[in-house]
C-alpha positions as CSV (number, residue, x, y, z in Angstrom):
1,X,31.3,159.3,62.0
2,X,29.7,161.9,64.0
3,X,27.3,164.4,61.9
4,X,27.5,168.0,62.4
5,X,24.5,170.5,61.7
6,X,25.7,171.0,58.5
7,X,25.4,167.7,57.4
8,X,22.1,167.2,58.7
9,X,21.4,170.3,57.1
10,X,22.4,169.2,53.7
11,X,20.5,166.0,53.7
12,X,17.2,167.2,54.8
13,X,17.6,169.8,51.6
14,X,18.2,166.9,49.4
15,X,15.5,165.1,51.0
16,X,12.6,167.6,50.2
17,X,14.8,168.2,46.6
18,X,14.2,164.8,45.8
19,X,10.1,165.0,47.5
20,X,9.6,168.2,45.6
21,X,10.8,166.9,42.2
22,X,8.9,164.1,42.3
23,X,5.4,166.3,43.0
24,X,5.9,168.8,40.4
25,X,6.4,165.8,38.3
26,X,3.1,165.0,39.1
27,X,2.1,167.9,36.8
28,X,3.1,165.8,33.5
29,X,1.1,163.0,34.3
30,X,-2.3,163.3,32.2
31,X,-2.5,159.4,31.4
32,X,-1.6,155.6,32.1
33,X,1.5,155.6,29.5
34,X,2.7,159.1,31.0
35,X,3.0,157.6,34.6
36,X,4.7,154.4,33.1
37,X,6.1,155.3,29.9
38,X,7.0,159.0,30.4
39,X,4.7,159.8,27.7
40,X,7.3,158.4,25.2
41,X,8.7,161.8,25.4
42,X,12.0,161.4,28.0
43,X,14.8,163.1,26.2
44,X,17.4,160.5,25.4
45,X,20.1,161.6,27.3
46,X,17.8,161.9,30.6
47,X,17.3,158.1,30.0
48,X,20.8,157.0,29.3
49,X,21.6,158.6,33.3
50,X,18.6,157.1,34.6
51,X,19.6,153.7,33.1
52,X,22.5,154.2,34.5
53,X,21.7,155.2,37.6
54,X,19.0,152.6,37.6
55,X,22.0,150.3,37.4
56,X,24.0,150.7,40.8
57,X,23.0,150.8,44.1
58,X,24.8,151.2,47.5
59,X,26.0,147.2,46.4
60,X,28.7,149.3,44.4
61,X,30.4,151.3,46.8
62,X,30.5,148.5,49.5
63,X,30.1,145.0,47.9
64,X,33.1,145.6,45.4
65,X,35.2,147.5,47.9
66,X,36.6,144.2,48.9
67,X,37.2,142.7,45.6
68,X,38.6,146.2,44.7
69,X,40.6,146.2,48.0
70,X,41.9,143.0,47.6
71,X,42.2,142.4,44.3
72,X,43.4,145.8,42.6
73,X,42.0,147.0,39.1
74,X,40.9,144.1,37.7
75,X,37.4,144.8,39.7
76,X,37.1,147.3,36.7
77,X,37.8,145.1,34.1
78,X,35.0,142.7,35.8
79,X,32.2,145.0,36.7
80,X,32.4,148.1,33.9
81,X,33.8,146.1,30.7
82,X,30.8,143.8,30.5
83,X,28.2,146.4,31.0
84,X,30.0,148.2,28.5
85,X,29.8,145.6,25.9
86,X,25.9,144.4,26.6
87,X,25.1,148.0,26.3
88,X,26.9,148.1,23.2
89,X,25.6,145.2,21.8
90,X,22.2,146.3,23.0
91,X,22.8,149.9,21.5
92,X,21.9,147.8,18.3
93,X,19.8,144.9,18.6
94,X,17.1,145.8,21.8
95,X,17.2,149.0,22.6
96,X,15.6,150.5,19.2
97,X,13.3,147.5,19.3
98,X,11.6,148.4,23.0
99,X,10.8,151.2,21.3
100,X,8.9,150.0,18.0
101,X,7.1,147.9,20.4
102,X,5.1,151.0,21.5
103,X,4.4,149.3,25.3
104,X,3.8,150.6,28.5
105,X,5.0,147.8,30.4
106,X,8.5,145.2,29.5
107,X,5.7,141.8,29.0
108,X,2.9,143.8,27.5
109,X,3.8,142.4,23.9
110,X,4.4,138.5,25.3
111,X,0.7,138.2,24.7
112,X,1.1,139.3,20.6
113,X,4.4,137.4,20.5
114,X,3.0,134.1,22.2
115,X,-0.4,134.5,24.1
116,X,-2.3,135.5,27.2
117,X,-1.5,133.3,29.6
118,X,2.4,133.1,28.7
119,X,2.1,137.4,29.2
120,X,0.6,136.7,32.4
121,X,2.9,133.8,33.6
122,X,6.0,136.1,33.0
123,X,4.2,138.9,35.2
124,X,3.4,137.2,38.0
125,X,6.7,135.4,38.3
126,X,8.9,138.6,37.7
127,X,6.7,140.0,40.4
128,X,6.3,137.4,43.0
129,X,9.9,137.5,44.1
130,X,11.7,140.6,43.3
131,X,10.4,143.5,45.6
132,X,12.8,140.5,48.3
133,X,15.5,141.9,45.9
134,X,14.6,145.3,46.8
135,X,14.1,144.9,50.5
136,X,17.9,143.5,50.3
137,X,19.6,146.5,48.2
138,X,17.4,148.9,51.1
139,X,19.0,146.9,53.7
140,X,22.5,147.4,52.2
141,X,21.9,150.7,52.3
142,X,20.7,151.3,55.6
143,X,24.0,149.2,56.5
144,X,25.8,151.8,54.6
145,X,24.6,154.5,56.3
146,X,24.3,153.1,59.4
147,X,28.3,152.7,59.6
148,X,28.5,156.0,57.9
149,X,26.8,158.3,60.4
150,X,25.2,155.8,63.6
151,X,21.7,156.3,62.7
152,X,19.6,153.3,63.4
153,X,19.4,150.4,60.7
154,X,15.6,150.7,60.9
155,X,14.8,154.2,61.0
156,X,17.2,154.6,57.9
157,X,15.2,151.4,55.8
158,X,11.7,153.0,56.9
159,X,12.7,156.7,55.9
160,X,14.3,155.9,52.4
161,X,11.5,153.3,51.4
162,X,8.8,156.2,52.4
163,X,10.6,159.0,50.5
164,X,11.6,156.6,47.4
165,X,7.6,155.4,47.7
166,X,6.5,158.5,47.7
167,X,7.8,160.4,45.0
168,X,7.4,157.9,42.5
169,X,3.7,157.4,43.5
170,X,2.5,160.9,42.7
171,X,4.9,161.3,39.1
172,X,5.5,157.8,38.3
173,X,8.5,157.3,35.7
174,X,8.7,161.2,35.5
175,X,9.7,161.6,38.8
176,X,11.7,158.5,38.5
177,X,13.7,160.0,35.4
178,X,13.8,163.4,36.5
179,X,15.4,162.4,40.2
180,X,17.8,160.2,38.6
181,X,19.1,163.2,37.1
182,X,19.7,165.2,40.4
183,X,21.0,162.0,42.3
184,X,23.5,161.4,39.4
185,X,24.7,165.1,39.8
186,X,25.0,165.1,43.5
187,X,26.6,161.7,43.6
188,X,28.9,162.9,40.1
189,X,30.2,165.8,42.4
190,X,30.5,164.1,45.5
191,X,32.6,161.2,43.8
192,X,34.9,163.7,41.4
193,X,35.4,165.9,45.0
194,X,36.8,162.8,46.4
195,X,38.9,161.0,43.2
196,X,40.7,164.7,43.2
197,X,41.6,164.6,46.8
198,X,42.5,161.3,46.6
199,X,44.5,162.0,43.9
200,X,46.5,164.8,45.2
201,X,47.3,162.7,49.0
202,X,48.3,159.5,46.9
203,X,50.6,161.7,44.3
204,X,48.9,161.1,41.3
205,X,48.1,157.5,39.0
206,X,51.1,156.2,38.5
207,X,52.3,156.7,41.9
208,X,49.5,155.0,43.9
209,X,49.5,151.7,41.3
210,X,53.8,151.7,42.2
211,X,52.9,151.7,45.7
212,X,50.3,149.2,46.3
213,X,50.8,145.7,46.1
214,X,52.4,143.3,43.6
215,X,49.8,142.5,40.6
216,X,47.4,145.1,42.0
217,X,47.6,147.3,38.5
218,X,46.9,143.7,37.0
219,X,43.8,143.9,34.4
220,X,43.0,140.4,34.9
221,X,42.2,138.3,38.2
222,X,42.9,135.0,38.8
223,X,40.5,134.7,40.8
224,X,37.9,134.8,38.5
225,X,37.9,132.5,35.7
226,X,37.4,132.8,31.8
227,X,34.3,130.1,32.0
228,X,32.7,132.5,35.1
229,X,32.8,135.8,32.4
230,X,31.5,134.4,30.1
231,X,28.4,133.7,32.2
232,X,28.2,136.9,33.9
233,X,28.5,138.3,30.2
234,X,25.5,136.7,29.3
235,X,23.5,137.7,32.4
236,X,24.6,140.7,32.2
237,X,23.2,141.6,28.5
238,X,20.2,140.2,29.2
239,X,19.4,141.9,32.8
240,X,20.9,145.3,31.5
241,X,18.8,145.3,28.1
242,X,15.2,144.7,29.3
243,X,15.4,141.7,31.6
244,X,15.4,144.0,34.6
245,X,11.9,145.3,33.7
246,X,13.0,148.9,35.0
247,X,16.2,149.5,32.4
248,X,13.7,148.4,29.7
249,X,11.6,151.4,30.5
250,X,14.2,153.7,29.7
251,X,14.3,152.7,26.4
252,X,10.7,152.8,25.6
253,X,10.1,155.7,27.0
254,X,12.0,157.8,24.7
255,X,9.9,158.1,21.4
256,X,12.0,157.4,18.4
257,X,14.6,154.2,18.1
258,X,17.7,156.2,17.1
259,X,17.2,158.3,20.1
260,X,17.1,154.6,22.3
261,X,20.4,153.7,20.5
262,X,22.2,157.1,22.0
263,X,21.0,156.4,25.2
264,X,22.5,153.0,25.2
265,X,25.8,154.2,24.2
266,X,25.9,157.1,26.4
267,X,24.9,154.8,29.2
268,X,27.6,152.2,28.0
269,X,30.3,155.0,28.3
270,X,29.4,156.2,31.2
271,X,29.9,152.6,33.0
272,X,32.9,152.0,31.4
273,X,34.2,155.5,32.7
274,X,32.2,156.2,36.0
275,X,33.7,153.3,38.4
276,X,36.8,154.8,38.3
277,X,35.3,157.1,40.6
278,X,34.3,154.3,42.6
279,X,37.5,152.2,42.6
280,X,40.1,154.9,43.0
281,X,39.5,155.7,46.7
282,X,39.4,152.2,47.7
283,X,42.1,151.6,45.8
284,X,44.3,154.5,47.2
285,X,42.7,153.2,50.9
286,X,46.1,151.5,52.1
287,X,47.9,154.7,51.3
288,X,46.1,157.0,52.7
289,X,44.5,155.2,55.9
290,X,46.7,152.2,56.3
291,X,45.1,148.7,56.3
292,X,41.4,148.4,56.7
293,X,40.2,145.7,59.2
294,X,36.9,145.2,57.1
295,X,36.9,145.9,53.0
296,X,33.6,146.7,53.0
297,X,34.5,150.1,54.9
298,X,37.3,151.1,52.6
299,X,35.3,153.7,50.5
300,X,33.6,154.9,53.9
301,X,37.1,155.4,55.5
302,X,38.4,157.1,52.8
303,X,35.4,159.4,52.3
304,X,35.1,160.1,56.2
305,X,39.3,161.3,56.2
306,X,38.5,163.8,53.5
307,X,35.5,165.0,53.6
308,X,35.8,166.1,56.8
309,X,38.9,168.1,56.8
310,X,36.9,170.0,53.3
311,X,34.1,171.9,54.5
312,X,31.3,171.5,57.0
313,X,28.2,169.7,55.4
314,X,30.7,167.4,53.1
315,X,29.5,164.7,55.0
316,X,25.9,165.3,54.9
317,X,26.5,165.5,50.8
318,X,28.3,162.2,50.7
319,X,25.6,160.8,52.7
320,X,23.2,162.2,49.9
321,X,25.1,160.3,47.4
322,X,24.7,156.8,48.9
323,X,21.4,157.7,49.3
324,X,21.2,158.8,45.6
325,X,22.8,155.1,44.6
326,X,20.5,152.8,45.7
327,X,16.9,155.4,46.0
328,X,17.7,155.2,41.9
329,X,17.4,151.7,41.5
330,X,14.8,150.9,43.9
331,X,12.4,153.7,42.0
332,X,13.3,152.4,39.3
333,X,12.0,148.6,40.1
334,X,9.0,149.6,41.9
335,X,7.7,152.1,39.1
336,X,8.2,148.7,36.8
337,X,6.3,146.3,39.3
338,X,3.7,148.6,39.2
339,X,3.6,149.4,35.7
340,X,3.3,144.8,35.0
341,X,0.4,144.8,38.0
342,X,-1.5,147.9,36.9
343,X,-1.5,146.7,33.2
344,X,-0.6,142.7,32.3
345,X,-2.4,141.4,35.7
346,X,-4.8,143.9,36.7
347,X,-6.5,145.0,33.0
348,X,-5.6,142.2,31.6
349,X,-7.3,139.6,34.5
350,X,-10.3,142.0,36.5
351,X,-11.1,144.9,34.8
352,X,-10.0,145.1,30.8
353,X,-12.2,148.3,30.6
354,X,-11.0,150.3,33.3
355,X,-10.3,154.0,32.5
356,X,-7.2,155.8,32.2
357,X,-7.7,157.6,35.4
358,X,-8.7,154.5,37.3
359,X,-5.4,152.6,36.2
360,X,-3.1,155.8,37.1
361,X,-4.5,155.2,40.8
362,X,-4.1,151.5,40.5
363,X,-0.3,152.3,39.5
364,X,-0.6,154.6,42.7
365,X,-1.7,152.2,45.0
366,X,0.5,149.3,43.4
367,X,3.1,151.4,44.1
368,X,2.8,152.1,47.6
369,X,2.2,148.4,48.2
370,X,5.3,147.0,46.5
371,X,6.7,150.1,48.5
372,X,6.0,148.9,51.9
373,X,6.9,145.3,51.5
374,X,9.9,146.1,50.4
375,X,10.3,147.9,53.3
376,X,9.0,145.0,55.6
377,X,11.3,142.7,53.8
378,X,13.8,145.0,54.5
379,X,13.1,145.0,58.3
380,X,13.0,141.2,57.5
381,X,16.3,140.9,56.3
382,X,18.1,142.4,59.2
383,X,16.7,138.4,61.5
384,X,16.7,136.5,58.6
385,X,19.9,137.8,56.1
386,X,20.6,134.0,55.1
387,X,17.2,133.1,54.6
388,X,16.8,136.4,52.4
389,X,20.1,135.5,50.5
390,X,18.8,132.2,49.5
391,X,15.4,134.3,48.0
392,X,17.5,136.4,45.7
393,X,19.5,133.2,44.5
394,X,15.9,132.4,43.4
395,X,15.3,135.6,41.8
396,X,18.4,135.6,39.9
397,X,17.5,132.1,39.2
398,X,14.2,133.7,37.3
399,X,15.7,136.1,35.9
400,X,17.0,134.3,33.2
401,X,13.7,131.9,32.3
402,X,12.0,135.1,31.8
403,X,14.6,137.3,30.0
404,X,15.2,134.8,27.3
405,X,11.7,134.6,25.5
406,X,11.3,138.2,26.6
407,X,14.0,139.9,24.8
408,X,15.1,136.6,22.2
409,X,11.4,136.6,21.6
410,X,11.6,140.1,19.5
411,X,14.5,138.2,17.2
412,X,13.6,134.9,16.7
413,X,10.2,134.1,15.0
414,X,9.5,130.9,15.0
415,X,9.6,129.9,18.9
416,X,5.3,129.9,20.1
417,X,4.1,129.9,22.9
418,X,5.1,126.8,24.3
419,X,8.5,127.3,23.8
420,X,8.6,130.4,26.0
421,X,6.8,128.7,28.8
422,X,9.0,125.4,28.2
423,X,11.7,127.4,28.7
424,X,10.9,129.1,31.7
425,X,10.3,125.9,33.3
426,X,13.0,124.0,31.9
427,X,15.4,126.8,33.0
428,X,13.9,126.6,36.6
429,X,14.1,123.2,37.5
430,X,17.8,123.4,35.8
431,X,18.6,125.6,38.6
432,X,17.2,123.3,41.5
433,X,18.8,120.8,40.0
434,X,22.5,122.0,40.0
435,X,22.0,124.1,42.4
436,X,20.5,121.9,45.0
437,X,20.3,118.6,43.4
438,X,24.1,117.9,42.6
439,X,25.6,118.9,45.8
440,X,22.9,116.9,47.6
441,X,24.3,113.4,46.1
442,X,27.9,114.6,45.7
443,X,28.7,116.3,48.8
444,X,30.2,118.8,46.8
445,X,28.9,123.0,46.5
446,X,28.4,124.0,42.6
447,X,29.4,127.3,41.6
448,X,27.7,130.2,39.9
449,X,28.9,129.5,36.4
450,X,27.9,126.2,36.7
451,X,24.6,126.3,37.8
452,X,24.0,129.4,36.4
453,X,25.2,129.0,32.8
454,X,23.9,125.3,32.8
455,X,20.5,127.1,33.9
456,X,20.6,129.7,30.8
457,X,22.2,126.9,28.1
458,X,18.8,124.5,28.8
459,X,16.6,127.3,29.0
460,X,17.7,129.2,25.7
461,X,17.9,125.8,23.9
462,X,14.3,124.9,24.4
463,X,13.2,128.3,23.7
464,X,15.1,128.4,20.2
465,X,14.4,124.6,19.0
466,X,10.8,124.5,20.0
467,X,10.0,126.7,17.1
468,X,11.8,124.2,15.0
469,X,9.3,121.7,15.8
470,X,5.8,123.3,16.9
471,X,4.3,125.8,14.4
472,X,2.2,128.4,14.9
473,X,-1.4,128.5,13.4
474,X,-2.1,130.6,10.5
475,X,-4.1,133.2,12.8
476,X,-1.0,133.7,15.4
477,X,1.4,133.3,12.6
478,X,0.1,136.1,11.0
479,X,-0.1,138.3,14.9
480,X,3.7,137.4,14.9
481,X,4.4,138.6,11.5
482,X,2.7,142.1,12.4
483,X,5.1,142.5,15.2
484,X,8.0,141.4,13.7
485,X,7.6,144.1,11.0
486,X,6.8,146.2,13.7
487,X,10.2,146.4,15.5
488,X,12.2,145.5,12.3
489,X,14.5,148.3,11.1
490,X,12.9,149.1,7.8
């Protein structure tokens, strides 16, 4: 796709847009919990777009285009009805609770639940592996644009790490929040621009579903089976309510619980309804550019016929939008890395009297450091993309250790410190076991239900019947009781 002057035009404006919002948010940072936690004073429906912003990345255009290609609308019913229902359920049970907490990190109140060492555990392990998460979603991105517009894979990783790193580092979640925002707009218009061309070329709903394939209006796949939802269900409501450290911030950053309940609801809503915008154009791709060689290029195609017969600079604003996809989630996660190293490894381990100014320019410099190496594992990823692939299997196999005494440990009471630890251990060596164990004396590959839910089954189960048999002593019983009234409802 070649880029005219108009396009380069329109993404260097968004570019010092996005640079400029995040220094005047700069101006609202007085304090550790205002560069973290917003100052507990993010209106709620800023932080229902930013969690769900904070939710896609340039994964959603390209990654589901083939399913979506292939497959027809039940891509819908498997990406957007789940989210929908953990954010409902969440709308109730975690949401108003992250708030009552009154934290400035996700596993600041693991050491009043269970202890110190159990708060630190969780920290270091979320951290160790996930900015290899990030470095993959900027290298899908760079892919992404890379096809879009021919600009190197390299320049465009280096670039959008720097100007995501950057941003954040002077406002911190401000400039997190208050960039979601734009980026939702810019990639809201782009998307509704292109569902209503779309639209018009394929001759409306009902005459695009009669025109594509046999079973492609379908709700359901066959592909995918009942035991497989109800797995990704799980991880979904677990990584969607708190156990991605950075959608837990959205919630506690707002200051009262009713207001965290909205945002979960308008956040649930808005991913039941939003991928439509996402879906339609791929969907409509066979009608409206014949059949695409590669999936993955489906939404591309599609946006490329369009928006260049529109107006000059379309192109430079759809770019903006793919840039506004994954820039969101990447902010997101590196403003919460820095938030857990800053706080629950940093005060916590070398210097529990540091001032509030000193730890602000901890969170600085922890930020551009979890910025760069998620650019060099970016870079990484374009030698190594298997390797790197088997390093966020690991990450998702963490994932669910340390979500399930971190957001079952606000419900259930009795489980101490031993049983969130036991857990997390239990639940990792469950992985290596089915993941890597089975197929190594059958011969035969295990799924991601299977090792997956097998993974979250042990490691909820030893979390939840360990407090059945160890009890607390009378001095931590009584820590947990505090808390527990805390974040009840009364």
């Amino acid at each position: 796709m070649l880029l005219q002057s108009a396009d380069y035009i329109v993404i260097l404006i968004y570019t010092i847009l996005v640079s400029a919002i995040g220094y005047y948010a700069k101006s609202k940072v007085k304090n550790i919990e205002d560069y973290f936690a917003g100052g507990r004073s993010v209106p709620w429906w800023m932080a229902a777009v930013s969690h769900h912003m904070s939710g896609y990345s340039a994964f959603a255009f390209v990654g589901h285009a083939t399913v979506a290609y292939m497959s027809g609308f039940s891509i819908w019913t498997f990406f957007a009805v789940p989210i929908f229902i953990a954010m409902i359920i969440g709308s109730y049970i975690w949401a108003p609770k992250w708030v009552r907490l009154d934290v400035v990190t996700p596993v600041q109140y693991l050491e009043q639940r269970f202890d110190l060492k159990t708060r630190k555990l969780f920290a270091w392990s979320g951290i160790s592996i996930k900015f290899v998460d990030e470095g993959v979603k900027l290298y899908s991105l760079a892919v992404i644009v890379h096809v879009v517009t021919g600009f190197p894979i390299e320049v465009t990783i280096i670039a959008c790490g720097l100007v995501t790193m950057l941003y954040i580092m002077f406002g911190g979640l401000w400039a997190t929040m208050l960039t979601d925002f734009m980026q939702f707009v810019v990639q809201f218009v782009t998307s509704l621009i292109l569902v209503y061309v779309v639209m018009n070329a394929v001759g409306g709903w009902s005459t695009m579903w009669e025109s594509l394939p046999e079973g492609h209006s379908s709700i359901f796949s066959d592909a995918i089976s009942p035991w497989f939802m109800i797995v990704y269900l799980f991880v979904i409501i677990l990584s969607y309510n708190g156990g991605t450290w950075g959608l837990a911030q959205r919630f506690y950053s707002i200051g009262k619980p009713g207001d965290a309940k909205k945002a979960a609801i308008l956040s649930a809503c808005l991913y039941l309804v939003y991928p439509f915008a996402i879906y339609i154009p791929i969907w409509s791709a066979r009608l409206v550019i014949g059949e695409v060689e590669n999936p993955e290029h489906a939404y591309v195609l599609v946006a490329q016929k369009f928006f260049s017969e529109i107006t000059p600079g379309m192109i430079g604003l759809f770019v903006s939008s793919i840039f506004a996809a994954t820039m969101s989630m990447i902010s997101s996660d590196l403003n919460s890395l820095a938030a857990v190293f800053t706080k629950d490894i940093y005060q916590r381990s070398f210097n529990s009297s540091a001032s509030e100014k000193k730890l602000v320019s901890i969170g600085m410099v922890s930020t551009i450091v979890f910025g760069l190496l998620t650019i060099v594992s970016a870079l990484i990823t374009i030698q190594l993309e298997g390797a790197f692939n088997t390093m966020v299997e690991w990450y998702a196999a963490i994932l669910g250790p340390i979500s399930i005494p971190l957001l079952f440990g606000m419900l259930f009471r009795k489980p101490t410190w031993r049983g969130a630890i036991y857990s997390w251990v239990a639940g990792f060596i469950t992985f290596l076991v089915a993941k890597y164990g089975v197929p190594l004396l059958t011969g035969v590959q295990t799924e991601f239900a299977f090792y997956t839910g097998l993974e979250l089954l042990v490691s909820f189960t030893v979390f939840y019947f360990e407090g059945i048999i160890n009890k607390p002593t009378d001095g931590k019983s009584a820590q947990v009781d505090e808390l527990f009234d805390k974040v009840s409802n009364n």
